[in-house]
Rosetta silent file (secondary structure, phi, psi, omega in degrees, C-alpha in Angstrom):
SEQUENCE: XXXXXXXXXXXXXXXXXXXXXXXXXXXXXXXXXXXXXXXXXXXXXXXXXXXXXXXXXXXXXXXXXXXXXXXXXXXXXXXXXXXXXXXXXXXXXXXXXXXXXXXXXXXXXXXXXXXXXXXXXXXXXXXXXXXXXXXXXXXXXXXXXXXXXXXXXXXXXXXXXXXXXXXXXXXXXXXXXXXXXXXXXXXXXXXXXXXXXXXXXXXXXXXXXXXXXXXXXXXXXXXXXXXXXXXXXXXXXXXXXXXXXXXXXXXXX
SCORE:     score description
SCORE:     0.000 S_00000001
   1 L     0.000  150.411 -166.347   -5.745  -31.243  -38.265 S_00000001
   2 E  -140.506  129.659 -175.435   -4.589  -34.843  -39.130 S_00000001
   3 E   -59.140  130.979  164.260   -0.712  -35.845  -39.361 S_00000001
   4 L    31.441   52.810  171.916   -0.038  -36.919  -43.145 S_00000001
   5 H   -62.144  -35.187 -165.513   -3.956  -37.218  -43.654 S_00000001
   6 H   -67.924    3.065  168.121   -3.265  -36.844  -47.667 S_00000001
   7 H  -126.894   21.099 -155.553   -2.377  -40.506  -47.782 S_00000001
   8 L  -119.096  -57.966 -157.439   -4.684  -41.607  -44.794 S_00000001
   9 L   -98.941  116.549  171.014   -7.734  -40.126  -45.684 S_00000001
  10 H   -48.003  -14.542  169.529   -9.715  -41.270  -48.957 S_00000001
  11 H   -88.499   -3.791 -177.631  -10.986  -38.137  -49.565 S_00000001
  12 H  -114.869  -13.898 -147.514   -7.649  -36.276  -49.638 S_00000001
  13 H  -105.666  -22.861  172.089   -5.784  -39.470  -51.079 S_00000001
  14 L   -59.380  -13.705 -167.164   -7.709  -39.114  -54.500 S_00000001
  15 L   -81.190  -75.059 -174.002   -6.397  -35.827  -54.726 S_00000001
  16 H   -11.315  -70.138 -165.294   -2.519  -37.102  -54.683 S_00000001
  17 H   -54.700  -32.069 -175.898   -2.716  -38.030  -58.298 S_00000001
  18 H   -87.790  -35.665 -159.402   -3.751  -34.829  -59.572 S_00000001
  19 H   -97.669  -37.373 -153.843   -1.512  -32.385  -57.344 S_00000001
  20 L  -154.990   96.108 -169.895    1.930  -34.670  -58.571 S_00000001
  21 L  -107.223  170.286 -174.701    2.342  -35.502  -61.816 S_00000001
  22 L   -53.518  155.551  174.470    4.751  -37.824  -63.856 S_00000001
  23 L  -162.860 -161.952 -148.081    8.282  -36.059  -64.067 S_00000001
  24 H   -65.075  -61.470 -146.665   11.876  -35.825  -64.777 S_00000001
  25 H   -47.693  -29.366 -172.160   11.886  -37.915  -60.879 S_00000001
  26 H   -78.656  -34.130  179.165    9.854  -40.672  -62.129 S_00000001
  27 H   -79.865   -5.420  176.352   12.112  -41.121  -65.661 S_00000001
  28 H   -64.699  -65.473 -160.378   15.376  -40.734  -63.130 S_00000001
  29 H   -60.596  -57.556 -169.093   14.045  -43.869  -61.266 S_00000001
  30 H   -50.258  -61.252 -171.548   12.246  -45.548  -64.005 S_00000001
  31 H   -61.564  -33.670 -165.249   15.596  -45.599  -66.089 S_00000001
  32 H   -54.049  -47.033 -144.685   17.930  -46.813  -62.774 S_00000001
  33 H   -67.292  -66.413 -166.648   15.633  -49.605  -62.220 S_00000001
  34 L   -75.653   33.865  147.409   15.940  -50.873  -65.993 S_00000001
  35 L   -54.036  -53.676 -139.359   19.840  -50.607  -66.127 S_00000001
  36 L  -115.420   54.831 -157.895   18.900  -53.841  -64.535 S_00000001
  37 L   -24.555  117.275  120.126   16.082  -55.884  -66.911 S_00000001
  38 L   113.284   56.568 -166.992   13.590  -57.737  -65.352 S_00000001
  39 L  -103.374 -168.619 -157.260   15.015  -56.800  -61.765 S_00000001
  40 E  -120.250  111.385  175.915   13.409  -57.386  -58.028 S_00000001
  41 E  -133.678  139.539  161.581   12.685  -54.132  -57.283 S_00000001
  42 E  -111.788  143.816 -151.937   11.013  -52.900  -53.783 S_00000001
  43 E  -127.006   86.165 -178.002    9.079  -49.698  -54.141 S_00000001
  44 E   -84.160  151.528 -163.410    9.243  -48.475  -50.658 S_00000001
  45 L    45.567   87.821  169.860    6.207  -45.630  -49.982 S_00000001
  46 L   -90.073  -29.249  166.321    4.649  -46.978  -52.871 S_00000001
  47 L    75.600 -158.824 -177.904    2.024  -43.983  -52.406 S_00000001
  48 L   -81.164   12.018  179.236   -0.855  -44.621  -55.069 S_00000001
  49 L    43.664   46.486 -165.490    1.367  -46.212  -56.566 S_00000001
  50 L   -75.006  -23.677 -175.959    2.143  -44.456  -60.154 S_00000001
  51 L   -84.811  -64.423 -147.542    5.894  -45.143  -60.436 S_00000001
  52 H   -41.233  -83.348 -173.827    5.059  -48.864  -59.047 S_00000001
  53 H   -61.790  -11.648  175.084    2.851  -50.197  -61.895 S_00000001
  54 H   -79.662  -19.243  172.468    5.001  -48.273  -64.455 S_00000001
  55 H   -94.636    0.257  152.711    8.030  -50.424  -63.370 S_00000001
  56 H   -81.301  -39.935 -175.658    6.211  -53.630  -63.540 S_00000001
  57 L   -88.885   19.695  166.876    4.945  -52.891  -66.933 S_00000001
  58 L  -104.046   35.652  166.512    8.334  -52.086  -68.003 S_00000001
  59 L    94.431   10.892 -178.429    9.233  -56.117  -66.944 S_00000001
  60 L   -96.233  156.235 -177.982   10.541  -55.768  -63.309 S_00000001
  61 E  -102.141   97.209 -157.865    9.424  -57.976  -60.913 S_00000001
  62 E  -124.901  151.559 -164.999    8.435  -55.676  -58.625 S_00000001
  63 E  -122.814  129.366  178.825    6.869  -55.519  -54.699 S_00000001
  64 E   -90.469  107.032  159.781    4.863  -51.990  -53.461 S_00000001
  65 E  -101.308  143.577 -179.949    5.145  -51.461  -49.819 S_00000001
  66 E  -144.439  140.497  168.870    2.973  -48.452  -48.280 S_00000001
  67 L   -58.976  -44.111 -146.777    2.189  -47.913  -44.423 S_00000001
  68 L   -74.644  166.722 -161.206   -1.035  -46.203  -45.214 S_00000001
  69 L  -127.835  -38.625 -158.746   -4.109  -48.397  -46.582 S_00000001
  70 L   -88.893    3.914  165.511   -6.388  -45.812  -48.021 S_00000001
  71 L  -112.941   -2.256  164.584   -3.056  -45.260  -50.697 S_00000001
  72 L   -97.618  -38.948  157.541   -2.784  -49.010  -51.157 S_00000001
  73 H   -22.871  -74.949  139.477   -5.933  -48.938  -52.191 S_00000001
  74 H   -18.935  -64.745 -152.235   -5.624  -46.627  -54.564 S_00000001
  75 H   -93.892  -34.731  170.952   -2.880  -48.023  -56.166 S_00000001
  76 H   -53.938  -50.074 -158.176   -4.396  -51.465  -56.255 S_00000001
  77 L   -78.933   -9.192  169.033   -7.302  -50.246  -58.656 S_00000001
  78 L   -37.959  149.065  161.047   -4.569  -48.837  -61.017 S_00000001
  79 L   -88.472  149.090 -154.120   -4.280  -50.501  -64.397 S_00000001
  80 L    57.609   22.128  167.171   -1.717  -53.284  -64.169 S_00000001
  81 L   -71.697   -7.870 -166.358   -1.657  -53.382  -60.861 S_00000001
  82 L   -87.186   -9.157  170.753   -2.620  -57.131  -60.888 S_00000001
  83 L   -72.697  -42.043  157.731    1.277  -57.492  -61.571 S_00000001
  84 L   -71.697  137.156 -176.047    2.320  -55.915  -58.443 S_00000001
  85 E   -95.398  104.242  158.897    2.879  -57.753  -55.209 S_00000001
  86 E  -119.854  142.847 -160.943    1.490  -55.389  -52.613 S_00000001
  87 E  -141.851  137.324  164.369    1.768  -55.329  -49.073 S_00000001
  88 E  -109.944  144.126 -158.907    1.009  -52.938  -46.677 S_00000001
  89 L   175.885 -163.642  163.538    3.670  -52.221  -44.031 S_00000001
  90 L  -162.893 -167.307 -124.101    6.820  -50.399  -43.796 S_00000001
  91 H   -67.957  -52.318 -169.232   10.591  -50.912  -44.267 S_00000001
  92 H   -38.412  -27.625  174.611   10.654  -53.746  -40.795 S_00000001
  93 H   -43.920  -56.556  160.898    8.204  -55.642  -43.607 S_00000001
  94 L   -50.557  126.151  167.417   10.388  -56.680  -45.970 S_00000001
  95 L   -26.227  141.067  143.288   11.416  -60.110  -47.192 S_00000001
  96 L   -97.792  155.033  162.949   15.166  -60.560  -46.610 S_00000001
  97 L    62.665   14.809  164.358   17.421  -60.847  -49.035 S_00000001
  98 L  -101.874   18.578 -171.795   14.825  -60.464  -51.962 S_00000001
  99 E  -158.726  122.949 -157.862   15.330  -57.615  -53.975 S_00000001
 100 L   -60.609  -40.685 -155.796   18.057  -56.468  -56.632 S_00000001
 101 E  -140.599  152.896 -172.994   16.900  -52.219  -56.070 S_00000001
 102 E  -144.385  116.302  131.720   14.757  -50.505  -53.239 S_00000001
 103 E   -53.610  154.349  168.466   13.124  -47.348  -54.082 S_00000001
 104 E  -148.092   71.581 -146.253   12.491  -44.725  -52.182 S_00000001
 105 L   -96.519 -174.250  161.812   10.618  -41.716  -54.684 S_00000001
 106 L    62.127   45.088 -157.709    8.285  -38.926  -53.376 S_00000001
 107 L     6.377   35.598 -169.840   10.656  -37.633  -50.849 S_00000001
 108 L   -74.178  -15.355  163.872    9.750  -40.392  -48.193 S_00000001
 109 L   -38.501  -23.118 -151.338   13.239  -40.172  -47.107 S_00000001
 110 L   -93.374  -54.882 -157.567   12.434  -36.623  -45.589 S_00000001
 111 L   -65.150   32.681 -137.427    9.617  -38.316  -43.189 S_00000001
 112 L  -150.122   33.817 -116.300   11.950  -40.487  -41.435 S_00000001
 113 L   -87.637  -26.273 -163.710   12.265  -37.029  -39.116 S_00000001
 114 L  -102.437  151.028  159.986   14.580  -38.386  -35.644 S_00000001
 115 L   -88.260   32.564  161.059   17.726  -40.465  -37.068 S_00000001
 116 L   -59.961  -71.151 -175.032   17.179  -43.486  -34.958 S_00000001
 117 H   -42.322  -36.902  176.150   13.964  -43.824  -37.106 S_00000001
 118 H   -85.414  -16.447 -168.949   16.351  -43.167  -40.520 S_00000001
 119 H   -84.452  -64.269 -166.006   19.106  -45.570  -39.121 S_00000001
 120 H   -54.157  -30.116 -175.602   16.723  -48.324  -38.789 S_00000001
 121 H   -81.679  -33.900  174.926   14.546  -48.052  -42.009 S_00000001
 122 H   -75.858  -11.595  160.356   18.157  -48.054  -43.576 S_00000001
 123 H   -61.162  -52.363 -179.203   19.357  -51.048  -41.816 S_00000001
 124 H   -65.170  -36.921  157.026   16.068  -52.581  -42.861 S_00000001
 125 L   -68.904   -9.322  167.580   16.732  -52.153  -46.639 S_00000001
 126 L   -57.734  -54.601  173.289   20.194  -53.375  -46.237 S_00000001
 127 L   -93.058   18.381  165.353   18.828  -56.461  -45.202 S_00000001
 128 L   -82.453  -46.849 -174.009   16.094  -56.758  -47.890 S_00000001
 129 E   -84.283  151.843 -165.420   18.609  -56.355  -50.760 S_00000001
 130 L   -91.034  140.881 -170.692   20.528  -59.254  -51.893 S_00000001
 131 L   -39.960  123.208 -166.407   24.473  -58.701  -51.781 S_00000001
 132 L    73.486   25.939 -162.877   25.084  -55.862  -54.572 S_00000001
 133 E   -99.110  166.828 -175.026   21.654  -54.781  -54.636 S_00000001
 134 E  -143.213  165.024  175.289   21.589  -51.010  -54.665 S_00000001
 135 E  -131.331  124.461  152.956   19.225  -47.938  -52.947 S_00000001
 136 E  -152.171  153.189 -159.880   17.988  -44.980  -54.049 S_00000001
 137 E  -146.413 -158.454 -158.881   16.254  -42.361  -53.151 S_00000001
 138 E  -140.763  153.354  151.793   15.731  -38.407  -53.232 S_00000001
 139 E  -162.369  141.148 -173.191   15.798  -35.803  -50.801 S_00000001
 140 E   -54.906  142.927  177.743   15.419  -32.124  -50.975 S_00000001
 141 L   -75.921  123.237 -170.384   18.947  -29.619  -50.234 S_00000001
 142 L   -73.768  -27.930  161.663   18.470  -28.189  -47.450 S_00000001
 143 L   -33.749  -95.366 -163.617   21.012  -25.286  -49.058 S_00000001
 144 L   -12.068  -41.981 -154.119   17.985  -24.966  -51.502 S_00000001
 145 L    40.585   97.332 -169.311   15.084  -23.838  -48.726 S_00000001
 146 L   -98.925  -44.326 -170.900   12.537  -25.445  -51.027 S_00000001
 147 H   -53.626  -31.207 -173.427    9.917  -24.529  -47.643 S_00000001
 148 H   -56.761  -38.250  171.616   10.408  -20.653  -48.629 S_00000001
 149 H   -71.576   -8.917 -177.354    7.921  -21.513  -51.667 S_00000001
 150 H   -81.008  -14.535  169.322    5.491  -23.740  -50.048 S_00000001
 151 L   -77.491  108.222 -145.583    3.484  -21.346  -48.378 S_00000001
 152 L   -71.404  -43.900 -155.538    0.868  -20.314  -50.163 S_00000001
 153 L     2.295   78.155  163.159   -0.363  -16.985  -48.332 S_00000001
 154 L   101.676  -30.819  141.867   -3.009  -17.000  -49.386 S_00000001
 155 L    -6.007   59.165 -172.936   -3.042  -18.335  -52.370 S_00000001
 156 L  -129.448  142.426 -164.959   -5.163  -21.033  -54.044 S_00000001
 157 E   -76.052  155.918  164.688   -4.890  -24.168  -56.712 S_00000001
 158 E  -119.816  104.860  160.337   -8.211  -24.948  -58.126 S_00000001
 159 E   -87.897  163.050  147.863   -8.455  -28.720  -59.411 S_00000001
 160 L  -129.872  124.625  149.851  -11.031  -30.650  -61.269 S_00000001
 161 L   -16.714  133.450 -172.599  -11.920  -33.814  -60.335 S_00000001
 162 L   -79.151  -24.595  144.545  -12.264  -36.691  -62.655 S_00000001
 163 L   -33.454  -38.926  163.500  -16.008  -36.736  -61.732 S_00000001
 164 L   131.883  -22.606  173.715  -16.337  -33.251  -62.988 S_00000001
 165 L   -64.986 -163.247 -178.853  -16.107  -31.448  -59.312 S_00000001
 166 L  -142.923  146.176  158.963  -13.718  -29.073  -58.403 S_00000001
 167 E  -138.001  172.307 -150.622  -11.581  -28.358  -55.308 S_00000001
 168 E  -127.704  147.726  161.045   -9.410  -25.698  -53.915 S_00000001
 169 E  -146.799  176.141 -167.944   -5.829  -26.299  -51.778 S_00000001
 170 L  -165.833  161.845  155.080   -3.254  -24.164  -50.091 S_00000001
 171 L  -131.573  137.598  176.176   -0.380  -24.287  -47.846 S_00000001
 172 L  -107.246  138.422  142.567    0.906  -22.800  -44.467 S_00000001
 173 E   -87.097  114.070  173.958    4.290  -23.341  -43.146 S_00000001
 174 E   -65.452  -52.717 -175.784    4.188  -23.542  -39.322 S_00000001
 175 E  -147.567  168.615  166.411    7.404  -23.735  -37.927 S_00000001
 176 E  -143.052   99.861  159.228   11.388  -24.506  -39.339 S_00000001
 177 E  -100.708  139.788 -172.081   12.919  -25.831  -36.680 S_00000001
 178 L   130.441  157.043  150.866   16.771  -26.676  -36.332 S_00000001
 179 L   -54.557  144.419  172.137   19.591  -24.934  -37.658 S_00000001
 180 L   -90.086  -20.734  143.691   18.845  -24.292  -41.516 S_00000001
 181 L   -46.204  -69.918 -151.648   22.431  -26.010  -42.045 S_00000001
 182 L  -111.173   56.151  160.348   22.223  -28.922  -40.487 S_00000001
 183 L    75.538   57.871 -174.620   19.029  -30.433  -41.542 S_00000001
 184 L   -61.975 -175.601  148.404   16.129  -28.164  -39.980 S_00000001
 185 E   -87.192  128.866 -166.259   12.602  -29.850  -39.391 S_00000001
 186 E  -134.334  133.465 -163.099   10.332  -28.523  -41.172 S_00000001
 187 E  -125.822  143.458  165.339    6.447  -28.706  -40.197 S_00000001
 188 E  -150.466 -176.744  175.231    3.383  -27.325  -42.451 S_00000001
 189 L  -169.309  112.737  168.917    0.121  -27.869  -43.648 S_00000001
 190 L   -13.303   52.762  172.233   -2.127  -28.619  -46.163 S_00000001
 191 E   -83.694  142.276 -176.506   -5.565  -27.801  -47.061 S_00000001
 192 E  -124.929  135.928 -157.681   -8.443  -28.836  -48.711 S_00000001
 193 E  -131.236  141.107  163.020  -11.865  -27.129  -49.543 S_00000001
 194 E  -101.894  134.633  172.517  -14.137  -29.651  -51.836 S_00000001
 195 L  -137.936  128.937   84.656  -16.510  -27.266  -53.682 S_00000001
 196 L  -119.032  133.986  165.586  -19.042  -25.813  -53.595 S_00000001
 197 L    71.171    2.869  170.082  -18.181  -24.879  -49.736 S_00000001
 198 L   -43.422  155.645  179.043  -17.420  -27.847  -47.889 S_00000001
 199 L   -84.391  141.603 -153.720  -15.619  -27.811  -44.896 S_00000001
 200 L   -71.876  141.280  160.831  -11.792  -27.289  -44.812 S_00000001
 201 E  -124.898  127.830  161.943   -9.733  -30.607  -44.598 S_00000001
 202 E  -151.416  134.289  155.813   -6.113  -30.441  -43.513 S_00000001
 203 E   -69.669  121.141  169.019   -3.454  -32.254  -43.397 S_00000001
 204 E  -122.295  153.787 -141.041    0.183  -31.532  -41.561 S_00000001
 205 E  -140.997  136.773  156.411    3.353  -33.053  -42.466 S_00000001
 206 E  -147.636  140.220 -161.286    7.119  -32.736  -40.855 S_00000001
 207 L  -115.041   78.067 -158.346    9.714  -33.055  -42.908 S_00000001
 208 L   -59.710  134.881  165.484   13.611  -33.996  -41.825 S_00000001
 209 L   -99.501  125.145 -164.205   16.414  -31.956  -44.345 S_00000001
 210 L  -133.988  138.344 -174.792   19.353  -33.797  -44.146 S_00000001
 211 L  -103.709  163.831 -155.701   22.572  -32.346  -46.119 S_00000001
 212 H   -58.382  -46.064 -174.694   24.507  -34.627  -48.320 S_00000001
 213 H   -39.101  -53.791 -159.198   27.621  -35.414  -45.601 S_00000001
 214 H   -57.134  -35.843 -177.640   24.581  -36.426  -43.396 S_00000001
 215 H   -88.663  -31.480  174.930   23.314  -39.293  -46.024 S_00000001
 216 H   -86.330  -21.411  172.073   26.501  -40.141  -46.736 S_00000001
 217 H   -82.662  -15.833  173.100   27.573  -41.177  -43.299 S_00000001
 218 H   -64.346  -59.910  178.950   23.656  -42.353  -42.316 S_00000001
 219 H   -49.465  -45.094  158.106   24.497  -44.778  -45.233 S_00000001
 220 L   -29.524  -58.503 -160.565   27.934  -45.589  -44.351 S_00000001
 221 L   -70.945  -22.619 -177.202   26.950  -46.709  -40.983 S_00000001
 222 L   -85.934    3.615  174.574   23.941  -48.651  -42.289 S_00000001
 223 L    83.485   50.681 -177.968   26.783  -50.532  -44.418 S_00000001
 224 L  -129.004  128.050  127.367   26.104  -48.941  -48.070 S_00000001
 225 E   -57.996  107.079  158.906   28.673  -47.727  -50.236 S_00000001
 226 E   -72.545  107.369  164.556   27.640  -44.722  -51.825 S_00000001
 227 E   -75.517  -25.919  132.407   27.983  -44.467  -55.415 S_00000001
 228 E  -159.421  168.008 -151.294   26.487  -41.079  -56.185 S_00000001
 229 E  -150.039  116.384  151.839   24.569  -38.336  -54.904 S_00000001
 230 E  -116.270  170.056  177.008   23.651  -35.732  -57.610 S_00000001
 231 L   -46.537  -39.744 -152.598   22.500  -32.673  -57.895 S_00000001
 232 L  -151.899 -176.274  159.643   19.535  -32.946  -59.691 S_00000001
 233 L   -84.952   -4.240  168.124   17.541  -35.641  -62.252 S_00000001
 234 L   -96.311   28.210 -171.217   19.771  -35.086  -65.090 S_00000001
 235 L    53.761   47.507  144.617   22.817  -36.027  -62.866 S_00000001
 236 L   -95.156  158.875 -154.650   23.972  -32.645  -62.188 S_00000001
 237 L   -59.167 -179.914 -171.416   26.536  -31.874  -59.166 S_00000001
 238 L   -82.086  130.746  155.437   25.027  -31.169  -55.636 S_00000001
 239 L   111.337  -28.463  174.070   24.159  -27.282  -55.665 S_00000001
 240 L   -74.617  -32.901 -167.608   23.991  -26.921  -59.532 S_00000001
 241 L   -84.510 -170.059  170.699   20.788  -28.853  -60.276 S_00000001
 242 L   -97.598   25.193  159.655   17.064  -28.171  -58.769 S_00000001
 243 L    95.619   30.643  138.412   17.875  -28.185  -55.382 S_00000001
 244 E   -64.375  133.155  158.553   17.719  -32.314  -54.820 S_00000001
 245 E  -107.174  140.534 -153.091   20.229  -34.698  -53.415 S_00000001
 246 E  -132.910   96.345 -164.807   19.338  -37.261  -55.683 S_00000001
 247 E  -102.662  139.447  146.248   21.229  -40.737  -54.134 S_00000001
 248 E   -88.519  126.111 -177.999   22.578  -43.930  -55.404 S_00000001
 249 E  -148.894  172.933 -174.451   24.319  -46.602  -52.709 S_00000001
 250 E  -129.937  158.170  140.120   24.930  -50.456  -52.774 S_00000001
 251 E  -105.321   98.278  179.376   25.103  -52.920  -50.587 S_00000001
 252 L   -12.550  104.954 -175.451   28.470  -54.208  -51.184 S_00000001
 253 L   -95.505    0.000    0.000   28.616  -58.132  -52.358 S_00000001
């Protein structure tokens, strides 16, 4: 088993696109970012980068950062990708003081699992964004238990491949550690059968749950105002919605 192999390993990262398609998260984001026409936008976990090139071809000036290279890749060969400035890295990466809005889609907030590690990538977008620059990002309720559905037992999607093959995937949840209040851990894992009969690939993932007081005081301290934290993508309250904290914050000018 290989820690967050689905964005590491080309043979699982082709996959990505098919298993998560656009949705209400991506027209949430898509719309903040053009409140602000032709803005400086940082795409942090740019992934394969599907939200990325859709905000450059709606006129944003926009920069993709991703850790992982075999998902930078990816995202490079997109169409209209020659518009995006991509760099691989992570939050410590960023230009200061360049960018009106910093994404954060895809729950990569949740991966961020000790808060030293959450203090610091939020320090580091503080000082990327230009005075009134704003952050937002998503993260699952931990009220919600979103992990009680991920396990698959037994269970399995069948894709096809844009080539014409087929593959099979599933999920186990291993452990939920923490209080389920306060922001458990949450660790699983992923698998992939390419078929016909191929040997199992899998990928495991841990995942920090953080409840909104927790985000609002992470933020606080990293010197964000928060301006809101909904519920959901149609801006419904926290608990009402589809079991997201769904945030907006500034850096103050």
């Amino acid at each position: 088993m290989t820690e967050q192999a689905q964005y590491r390993d080309p043979r699982l990262v082709i996959l990505y696109d098919r298993l998560n398609r656009w949705g209400a998260d991506d027209d949430f984001f898509l719309a903040l970012a053009n409140e602000t026409p032709g803005c400086r936008l940082l795409d942090l976990g740019c992934g394969t980068g599907r939200l990325t090139t859709a905000l450059a071809r709606a006129g944003h000036q926009v920069t993709g950062l991703e850790p992982a290279r075999a998902s930078l890749e990816v995202a490079q060969r997109k169409p209209g990708a020659e518009a995006v400035c991509w760099l691989q890295g992570s939050a410590q990466d960023a230009p200061t003081a360049a960018f009106d809005l910093c994404l954060m889609t895809a729950h990569v907030a949740q991966v961020f699992v000790e808060d030293d590690a959450w203090q610091d990538v939020l320090q580091h977008i503080h000082r990327a964004l230009v005075p009134g620059g704003r952050l937002s990002f998503d993260m699952r309720d931990p009220a919600a238990r979103a992990w009680d559905t991920w396990d698959s037992a037994g269970k399995r999607e069948r894709l096809t491949l844009l080539d014409g093959s087929e593959a099979e995937t599933w999920c186990d949840v291993l452990d939920v550690a923490g209080p389920i209040v306060s922001g458990p851990v949450v660790h699983f894992a992923e698998h992939t059968r390419f078929l016909p009969g191929q040997d199992v690939l899998t990928s495991t993932s841990r995942l920090r749950f953080r409840r909104e007081d927790e985000l609002r005081a992470s933020l606080q301290a990293a010197g964000f105002a928060v301006e809101q934290v909904y519920g959901g993508w149609h801006g419904e309250p926290v608990g009402t919605g589809c079991g997201e904290l769904v945030v907006v914050a500034r850096r103050p000018g």
